[in-house]
Structures are given as structure tokens and as C-alpha cells.
C-alpha positions in Angstrom: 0.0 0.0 0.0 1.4 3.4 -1.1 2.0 6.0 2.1 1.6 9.5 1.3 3.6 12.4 3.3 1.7 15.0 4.8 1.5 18.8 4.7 -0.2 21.3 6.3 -3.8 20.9 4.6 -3.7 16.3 4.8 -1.6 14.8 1.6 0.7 15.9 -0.3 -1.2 17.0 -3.3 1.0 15.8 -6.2 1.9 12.7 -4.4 -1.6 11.5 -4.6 -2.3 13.2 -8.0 0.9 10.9 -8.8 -0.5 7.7 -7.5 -4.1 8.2 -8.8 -2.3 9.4 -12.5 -0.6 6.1 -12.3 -3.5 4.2 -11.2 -5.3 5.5 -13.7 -2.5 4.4 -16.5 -2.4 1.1 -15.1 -5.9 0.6 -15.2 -6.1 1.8 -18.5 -3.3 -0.6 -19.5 -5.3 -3.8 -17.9 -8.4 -2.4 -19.7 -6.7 -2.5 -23.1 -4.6 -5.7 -22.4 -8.2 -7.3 -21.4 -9.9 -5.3 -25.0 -7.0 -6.7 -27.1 -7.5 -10.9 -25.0 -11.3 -10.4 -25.6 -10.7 -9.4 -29.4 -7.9 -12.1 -29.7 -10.4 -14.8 -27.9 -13.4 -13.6 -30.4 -10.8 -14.0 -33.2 -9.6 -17.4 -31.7 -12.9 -18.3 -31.2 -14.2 -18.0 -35.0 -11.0 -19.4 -36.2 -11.5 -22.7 -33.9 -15.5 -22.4 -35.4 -13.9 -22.3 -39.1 -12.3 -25.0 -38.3 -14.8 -27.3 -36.4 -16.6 -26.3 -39.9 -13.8 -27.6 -42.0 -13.4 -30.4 -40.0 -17.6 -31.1 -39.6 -18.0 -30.8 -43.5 -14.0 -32.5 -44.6 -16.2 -35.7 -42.4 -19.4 -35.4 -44.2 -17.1 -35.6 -47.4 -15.0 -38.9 -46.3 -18.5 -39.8 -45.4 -20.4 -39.8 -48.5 -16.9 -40.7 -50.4 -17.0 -44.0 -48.5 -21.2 -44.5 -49.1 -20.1 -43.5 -52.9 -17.2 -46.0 -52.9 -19.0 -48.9 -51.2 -21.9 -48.0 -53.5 -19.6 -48.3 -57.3 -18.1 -51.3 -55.3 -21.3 -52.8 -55.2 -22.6 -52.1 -57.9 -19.7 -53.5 -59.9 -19.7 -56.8 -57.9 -23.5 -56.7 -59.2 -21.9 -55.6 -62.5 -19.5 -58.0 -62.9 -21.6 -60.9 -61.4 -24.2 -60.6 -64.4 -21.4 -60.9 -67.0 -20.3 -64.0 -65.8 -23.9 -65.0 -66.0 -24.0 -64.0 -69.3 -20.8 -65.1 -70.4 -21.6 -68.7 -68.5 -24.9 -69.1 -70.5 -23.4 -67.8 -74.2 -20.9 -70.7 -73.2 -23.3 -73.3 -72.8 -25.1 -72.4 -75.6 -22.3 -72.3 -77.9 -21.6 -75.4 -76.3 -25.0 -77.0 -76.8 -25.4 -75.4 -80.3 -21.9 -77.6 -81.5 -22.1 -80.0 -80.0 -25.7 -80.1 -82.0 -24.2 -79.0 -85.0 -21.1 -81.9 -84.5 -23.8 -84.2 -84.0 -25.9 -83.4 -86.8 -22.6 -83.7 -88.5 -21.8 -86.9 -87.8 -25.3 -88.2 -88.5 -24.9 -86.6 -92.0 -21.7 -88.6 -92.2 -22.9 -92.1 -91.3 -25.7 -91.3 -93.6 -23.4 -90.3 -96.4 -21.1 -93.7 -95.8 -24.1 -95.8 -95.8 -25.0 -94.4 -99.1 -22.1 -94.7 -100.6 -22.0 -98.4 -99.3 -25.3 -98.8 -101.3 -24.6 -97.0 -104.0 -21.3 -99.2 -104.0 -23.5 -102.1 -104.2 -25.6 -101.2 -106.7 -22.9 -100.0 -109.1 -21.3 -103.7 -108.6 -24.3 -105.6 -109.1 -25.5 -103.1 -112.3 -21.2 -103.5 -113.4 -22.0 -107.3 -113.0 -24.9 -107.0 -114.8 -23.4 -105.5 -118.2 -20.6 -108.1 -117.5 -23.2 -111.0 -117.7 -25.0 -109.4 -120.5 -21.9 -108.7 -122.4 -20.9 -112.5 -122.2 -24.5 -113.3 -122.8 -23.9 -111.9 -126.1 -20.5 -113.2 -127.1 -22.0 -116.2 -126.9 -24.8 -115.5 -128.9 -23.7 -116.0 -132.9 -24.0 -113.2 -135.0 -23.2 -115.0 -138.3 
């Protein structure tokens, strides 16, 4: 606590216009060291909302880029799922449809020997035929 001196009318005047001067400066001082925390919390305090944003919508982002990843992911499993399908049944029919064709093939083959076994045959039994007619006539006298 400050003392003051005394004179002949209480305190001595400039002491205490001294003190309360520098009071006053001090005061003032705290008052604008308290104005410039107050404005640096405010600034703080938007800066730390800007980022709470940034960091509230950079989620919602990773968010919906995972839903939008697991969804193509999906949806290409689905994707790629029905091509083999697809691919499994052309397969099979291409299968079906030569082995079909291979067996109409070999059907038309037999068929074709047989013929040819016949037509074999007949050629042999029409060659012996002529053969027998042929002798018939060199026996027959023309004279």
C-alpha cells in the first residue's frame, strides 16, 4: 500500500495526483490488455468455429466418399456378377449349339457312308450285270 507524506492541509497534493495518474495508467493498460485478449479470444474463437466447420463438413465428405465408394463397389460386384452369368450361358449355348451342329454332322456322315456303301452295291451288281449281259452276247452267234 502506497503511504503518502503529509503537509499542512492532509496529503501531499502531487503525491496522490501521482499515484491516482498512475492508477489510472495502469488501469487503462489492464483495460486495453483485457480489450485486445477479448478481441484475440473472439478471433480465436471463430477461427477454432472455421475450423470445427472444415473439419464437420472434410467428415461429411470422407462420409459420403466411403457411401459412394462402397456403393460403385457394389454395384460393380452386381456388374460383374451378371457378365459372368452371361458369359456362363453364351458358353453353354455355344456349347449345346456344336455340339448339336457336331452331332448333326456326324449323322450326315454315317448317312453319307451308308449311301455310298449302297450306291457301292448297286454300281457292282449293275457292273456285273453288263458283265453278264456282255458274255450273254458273245456267246450269242451273229453269223
Amino acid at each position: 500500500m502506497k503511504k503518502f507524506d503529509r503537509s499542512f492541509n492532509g496529503y501531499n497534493v502531487e503525491q496522490v495526483n501521482s499515484f491516482v495518474d498512475d492508477v489510472i495508467s495502469r488501469v487503462e493498460d489492464m483495460i486495453t490488455k483485457m480489450k485486445n485478449k477479448d478481441l484475440e479470444i473472439d478471433r480465436l474463437t471463430k477461427e477454432l468455429e472455421h475450423y470445427k466447420n472444415m473439419d464437420a463438413t472434410l467428415n461429411r465428405a470422407v462420409v459420403m466418399a466411403e457411401e459412394a465408394a462402397s456403393k460403385y463397389k457394389s454395384n460393380s460386384i452386381a456388374e460383374s456378377d451378371l457378365i459372368i452369368t452371361e458369359a456362363k450361358k453364351n458358353a453353354n449355348r455355344i456349347i449345346n449349339d456344336a455340339l448339336l451342329k457336331a452331332e448333326s454332322l456326324e449323322n450326315d456322315a454315317a448317312r453319307l457312308r451308308r449311301n455310298i456303301i449302297t450306291y457301292k452295291r448297286r454300281i457292282k451288281s449293275l457292273i456285273e450285270e453288263q458283265s453278264s449281259i456282255i458274255d450273254d452276247l458273245d456267246k450269242v452267234d451273229i453269223d
